[in-house]
N, CA, C and O of each residue as an XYZ file, in Angstrom:
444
protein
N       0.836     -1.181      0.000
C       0.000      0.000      0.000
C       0.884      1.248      0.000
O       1.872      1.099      0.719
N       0.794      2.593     -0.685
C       0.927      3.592     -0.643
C       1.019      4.160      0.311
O       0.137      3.770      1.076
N       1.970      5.352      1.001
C       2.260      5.690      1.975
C       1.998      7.430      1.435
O       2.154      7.788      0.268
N       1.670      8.148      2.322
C       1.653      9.842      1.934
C       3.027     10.354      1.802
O       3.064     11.475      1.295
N       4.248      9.811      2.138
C       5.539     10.086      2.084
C       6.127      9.899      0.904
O       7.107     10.491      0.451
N       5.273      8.762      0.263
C       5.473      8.582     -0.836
C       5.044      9.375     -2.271
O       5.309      8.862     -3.358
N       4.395     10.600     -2.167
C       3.437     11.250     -2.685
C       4.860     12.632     -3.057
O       5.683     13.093     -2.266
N       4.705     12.876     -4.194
C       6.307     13.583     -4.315
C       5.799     15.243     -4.290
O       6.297     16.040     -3.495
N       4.886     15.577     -5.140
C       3.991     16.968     -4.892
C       3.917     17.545     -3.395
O       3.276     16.873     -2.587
N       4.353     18.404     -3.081
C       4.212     19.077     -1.649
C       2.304     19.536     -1.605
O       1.695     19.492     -0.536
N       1.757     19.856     -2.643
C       0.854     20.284     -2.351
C      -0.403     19.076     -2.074
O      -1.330     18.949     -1.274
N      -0.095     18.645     -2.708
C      -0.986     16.742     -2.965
C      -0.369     15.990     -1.281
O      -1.175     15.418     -0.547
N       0.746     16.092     -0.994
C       0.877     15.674      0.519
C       0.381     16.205      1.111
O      -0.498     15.695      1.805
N       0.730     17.802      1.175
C      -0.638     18.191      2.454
C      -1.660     17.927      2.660
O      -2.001     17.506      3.765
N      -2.618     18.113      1.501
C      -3.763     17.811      1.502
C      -3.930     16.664      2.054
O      -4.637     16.644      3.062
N      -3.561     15.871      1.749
C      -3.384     14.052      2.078
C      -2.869     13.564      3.722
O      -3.210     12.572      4.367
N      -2.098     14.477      4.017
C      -1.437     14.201      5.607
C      -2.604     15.059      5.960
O      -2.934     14.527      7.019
N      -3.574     16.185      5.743
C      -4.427     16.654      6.559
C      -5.483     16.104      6.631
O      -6.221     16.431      7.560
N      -5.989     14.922      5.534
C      -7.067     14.236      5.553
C      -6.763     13.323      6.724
O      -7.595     13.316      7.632
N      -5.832     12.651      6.822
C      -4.957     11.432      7.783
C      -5.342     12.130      9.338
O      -6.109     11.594     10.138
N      -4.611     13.480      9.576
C      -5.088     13.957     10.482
C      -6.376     14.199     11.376
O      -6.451     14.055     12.596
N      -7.288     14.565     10.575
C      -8.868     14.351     10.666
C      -9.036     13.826     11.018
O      -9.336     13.907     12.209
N      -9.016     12.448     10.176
C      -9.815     11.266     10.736
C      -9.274     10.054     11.558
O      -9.743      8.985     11.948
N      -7.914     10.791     11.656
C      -7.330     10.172     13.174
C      -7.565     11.243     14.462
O      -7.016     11.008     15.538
N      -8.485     12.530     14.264
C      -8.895     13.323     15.576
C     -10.175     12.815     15.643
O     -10.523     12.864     16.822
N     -11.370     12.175     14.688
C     -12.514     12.379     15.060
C     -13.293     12.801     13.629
O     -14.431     12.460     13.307
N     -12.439     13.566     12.926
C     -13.140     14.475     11.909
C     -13.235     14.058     10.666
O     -12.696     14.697      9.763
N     -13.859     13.050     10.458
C     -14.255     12.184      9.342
C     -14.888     13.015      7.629
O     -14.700     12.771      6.437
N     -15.724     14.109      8.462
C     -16.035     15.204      6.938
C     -14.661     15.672      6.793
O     -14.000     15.535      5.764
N     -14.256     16.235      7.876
C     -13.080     16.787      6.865
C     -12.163     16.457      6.441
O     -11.574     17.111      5.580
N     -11.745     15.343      6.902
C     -10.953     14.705      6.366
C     -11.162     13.949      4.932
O     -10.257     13.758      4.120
N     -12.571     13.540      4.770
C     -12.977     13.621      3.491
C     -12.919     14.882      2.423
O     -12.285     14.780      1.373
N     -13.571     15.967      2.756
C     -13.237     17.045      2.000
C     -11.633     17.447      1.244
O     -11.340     17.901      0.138
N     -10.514     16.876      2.883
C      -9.098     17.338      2.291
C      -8.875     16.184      0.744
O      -8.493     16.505     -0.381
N      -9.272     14.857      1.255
C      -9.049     13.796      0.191
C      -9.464     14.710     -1.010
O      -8.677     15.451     -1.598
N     -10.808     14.569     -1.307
C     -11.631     15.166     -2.630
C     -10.525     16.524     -3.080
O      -9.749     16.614     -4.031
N     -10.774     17.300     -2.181
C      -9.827     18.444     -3.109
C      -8.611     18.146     -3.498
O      -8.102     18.763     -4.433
N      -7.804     16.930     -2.697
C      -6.575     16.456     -3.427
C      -6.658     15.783     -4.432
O      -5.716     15.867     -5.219
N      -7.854     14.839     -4.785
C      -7.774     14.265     -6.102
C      -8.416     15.257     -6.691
O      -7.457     15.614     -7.376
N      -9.468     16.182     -7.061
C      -9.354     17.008     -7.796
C      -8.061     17.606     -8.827
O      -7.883     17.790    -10.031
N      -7.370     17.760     -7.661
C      -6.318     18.562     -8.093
C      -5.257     17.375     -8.660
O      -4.136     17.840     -8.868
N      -5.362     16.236     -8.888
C      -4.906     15.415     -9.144
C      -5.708     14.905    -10.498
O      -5.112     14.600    -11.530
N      -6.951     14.862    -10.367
C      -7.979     14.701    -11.497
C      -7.570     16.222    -12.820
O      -7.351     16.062    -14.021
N      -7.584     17.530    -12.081
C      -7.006     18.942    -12.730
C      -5.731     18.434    -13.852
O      -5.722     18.772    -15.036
N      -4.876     17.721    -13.322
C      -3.681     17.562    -13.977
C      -3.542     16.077    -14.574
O      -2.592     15.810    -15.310
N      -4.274     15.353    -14.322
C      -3.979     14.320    -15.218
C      -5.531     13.662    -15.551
O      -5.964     12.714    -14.895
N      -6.015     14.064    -16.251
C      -7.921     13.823    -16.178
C      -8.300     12.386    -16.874
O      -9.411     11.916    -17.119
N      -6.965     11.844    -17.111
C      -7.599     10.005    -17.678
C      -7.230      9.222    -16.555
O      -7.407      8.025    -16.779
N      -6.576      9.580    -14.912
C      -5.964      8.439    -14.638
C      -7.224      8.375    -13.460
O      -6.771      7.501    -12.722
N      -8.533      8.789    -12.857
C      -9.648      8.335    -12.645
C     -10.803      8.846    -13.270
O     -11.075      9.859    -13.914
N     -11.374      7.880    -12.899
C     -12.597      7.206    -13.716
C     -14.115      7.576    -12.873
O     -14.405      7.185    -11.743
N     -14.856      8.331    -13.666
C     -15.830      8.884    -12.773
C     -16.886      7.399    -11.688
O     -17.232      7.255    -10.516
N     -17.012      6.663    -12.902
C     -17.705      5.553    -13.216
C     -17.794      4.518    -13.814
O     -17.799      4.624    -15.040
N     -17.905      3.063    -13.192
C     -17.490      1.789    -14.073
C     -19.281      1.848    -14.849
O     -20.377      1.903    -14.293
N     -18.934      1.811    -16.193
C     -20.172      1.561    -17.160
C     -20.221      0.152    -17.649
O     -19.643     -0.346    -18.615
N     -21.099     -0.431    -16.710
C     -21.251     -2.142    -17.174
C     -21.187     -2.242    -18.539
O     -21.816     -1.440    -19.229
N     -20.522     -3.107    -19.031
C     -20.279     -3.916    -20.673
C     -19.548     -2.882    -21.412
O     -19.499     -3.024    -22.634
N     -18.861     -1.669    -20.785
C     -17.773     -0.765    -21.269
C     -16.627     -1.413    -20.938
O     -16.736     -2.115    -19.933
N     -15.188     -1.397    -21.650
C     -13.929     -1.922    -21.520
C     -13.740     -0.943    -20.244
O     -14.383      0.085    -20.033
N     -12.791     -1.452    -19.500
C     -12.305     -0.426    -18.522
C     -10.749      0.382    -19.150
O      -9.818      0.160    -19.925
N     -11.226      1.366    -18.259
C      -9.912      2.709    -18.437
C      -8.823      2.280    -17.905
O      -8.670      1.289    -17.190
N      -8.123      2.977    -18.231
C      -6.935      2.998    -17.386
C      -6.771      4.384    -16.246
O      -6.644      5.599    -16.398
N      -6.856      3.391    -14.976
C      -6.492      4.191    -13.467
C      -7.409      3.130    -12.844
O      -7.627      1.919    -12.876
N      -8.015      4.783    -11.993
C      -8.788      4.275    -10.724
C     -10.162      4.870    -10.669
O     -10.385      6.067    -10.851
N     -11.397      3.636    -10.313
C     -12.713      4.372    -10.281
C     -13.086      4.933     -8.689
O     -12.793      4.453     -7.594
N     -13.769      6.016     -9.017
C     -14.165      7.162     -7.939
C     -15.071      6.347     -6.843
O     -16.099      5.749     -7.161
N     -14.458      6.414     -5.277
C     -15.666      5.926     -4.866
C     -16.785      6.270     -4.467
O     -16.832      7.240     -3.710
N     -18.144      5.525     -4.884
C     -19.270      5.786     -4.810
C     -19.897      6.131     -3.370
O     -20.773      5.428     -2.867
N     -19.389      7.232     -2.776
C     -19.620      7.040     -1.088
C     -20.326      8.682     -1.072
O     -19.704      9.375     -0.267
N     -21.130      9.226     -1.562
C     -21.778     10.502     -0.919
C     -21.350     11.823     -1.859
O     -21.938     12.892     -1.696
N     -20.224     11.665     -2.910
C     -19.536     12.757     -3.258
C     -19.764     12.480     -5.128
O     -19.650     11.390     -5.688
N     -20.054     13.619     -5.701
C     -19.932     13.637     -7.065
C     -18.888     14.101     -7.456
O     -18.212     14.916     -6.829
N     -18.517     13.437     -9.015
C     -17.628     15.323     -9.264
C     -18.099     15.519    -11.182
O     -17.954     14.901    -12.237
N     -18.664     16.694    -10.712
C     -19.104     17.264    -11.948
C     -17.894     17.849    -12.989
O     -17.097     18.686    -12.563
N     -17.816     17.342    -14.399
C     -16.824     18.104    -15.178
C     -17.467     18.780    -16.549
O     -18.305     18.391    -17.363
N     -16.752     19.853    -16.424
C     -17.681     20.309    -18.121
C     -16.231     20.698    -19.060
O     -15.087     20.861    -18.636
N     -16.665     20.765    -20.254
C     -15.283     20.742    -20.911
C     -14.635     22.238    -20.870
O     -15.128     22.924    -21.765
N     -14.020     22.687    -20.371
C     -13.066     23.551    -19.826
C     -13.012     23.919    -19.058
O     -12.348     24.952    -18.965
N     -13.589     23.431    -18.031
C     -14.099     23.982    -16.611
C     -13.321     22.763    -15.712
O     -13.554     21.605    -16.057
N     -12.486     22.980    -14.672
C     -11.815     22.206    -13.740
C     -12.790     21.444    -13.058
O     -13.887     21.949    -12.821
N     -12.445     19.954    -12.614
C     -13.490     19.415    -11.845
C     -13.985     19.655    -10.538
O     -13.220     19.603     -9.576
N     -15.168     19.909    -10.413
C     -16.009     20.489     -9.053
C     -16.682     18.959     -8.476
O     -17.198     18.032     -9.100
N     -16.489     19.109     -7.378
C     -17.267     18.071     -6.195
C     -18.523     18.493     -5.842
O     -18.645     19.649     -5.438
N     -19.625     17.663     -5.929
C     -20.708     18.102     -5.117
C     -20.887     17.131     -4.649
O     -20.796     16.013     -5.156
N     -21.315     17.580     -3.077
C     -21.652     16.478     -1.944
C     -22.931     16.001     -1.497
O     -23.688     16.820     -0.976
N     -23.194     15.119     -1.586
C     -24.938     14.815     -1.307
C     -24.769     14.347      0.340
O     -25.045     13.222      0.757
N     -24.370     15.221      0.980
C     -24.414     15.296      2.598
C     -23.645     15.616      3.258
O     -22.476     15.644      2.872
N     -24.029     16.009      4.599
C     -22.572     17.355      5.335
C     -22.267     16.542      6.089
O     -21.613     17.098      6.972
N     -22.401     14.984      6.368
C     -21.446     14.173      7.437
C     -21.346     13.453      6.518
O     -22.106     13.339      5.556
N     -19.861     12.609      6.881
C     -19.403     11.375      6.521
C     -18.903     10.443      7.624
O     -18.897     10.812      8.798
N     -18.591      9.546      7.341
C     -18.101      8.518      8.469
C     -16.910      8.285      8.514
O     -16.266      8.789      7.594
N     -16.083      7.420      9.602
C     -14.882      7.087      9.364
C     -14.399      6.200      8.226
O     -13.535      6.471      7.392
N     -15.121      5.086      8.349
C     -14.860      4.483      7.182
C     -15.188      5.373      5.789
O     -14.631      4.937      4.782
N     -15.820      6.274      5.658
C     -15.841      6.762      4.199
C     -14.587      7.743      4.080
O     -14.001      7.879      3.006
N     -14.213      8.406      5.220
C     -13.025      8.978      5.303
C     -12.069      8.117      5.202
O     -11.199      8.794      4.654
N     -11.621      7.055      5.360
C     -10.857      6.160      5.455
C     -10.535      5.872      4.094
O      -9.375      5.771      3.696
N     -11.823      5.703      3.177
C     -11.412      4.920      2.076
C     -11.313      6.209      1.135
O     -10.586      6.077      0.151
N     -11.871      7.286      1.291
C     -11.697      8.208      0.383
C      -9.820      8.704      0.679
O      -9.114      8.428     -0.291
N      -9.324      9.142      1.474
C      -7.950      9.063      1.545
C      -6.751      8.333      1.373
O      -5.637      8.769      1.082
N      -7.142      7.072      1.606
C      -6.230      5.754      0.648
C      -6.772      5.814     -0.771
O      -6.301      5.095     -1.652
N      -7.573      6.507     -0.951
C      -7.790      6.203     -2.662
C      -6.504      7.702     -3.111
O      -5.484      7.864     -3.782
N      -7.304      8.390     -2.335
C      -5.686      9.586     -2.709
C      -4.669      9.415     -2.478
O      -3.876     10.232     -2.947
N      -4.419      8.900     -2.099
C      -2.906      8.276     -1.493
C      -2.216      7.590     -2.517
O      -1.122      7.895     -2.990
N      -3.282      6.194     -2.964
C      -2.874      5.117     -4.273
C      -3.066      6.009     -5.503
O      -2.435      5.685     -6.510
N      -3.853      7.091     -5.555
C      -3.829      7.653     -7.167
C      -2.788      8.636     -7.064
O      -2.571      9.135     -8.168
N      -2.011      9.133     -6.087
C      -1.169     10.602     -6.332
C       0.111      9.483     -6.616
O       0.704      9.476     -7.695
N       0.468      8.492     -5.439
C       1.296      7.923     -6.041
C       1.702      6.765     -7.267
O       2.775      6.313     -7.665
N      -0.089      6.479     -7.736
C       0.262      5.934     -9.124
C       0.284      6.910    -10.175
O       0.743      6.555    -11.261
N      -0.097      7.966    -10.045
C       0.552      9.266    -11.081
C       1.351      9.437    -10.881
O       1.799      9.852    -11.950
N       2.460      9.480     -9.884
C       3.880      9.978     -9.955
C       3.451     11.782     -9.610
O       4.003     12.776    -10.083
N       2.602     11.733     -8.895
C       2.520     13.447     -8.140
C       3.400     12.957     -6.918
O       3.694     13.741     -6.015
């Protein structure tokens, strides 16, 4: 597994060590929120290596698909990708898995 140390971008680590932080105090939204804006900004700069959505009987992409836990992310063509959230709490476990997913995509991009 991917480590945040491993993450070479200073700005993509913060984000990522502050999600870690969170939801090792308690703070499971925000620590979700830090995740999302780090893959954003990870989605911003490399926009094929995740995948909004697996489309049954479509070949799969190459990366990683988004997980389906409470959070959208809307893209329009020239417009950077925006998150919308369908709820103002999250849990630990959704914090949990939304930050190892940033973790495994910054360091399978080589951010």
């Amino acid at each position: 597994m991917a480590k945040v140390d491993d993450i070479r971008d200073d700005n993509l680590r913060g984000l990522v060590a502050e999600a870690r932080a969170a939801y090792r105090e308690g703070d499971a939204t925000t620590s979700v929120h830090k995740s999302v804006e780090a893959l954003l900004m990870l989605m911003e700069r490399q926009p094929d290596l995740i995948q909004l959505e697996r489309v049954p009987g479509a070949p799969a992409r190459k990366g990683y698909v988004w997980p389906a836990l409470g959070v959208k992310v809307e893209t329009g063509e020239g417009d950077s990708p925006r998150a919308v959230y369908d709820r103002e709490q999250f849990s630990t476990a959704e914090a949990i898995t939304f930050y190892e997913f940033a973790v495994d995509s910054a360091v399978a991009a080589g951010q």
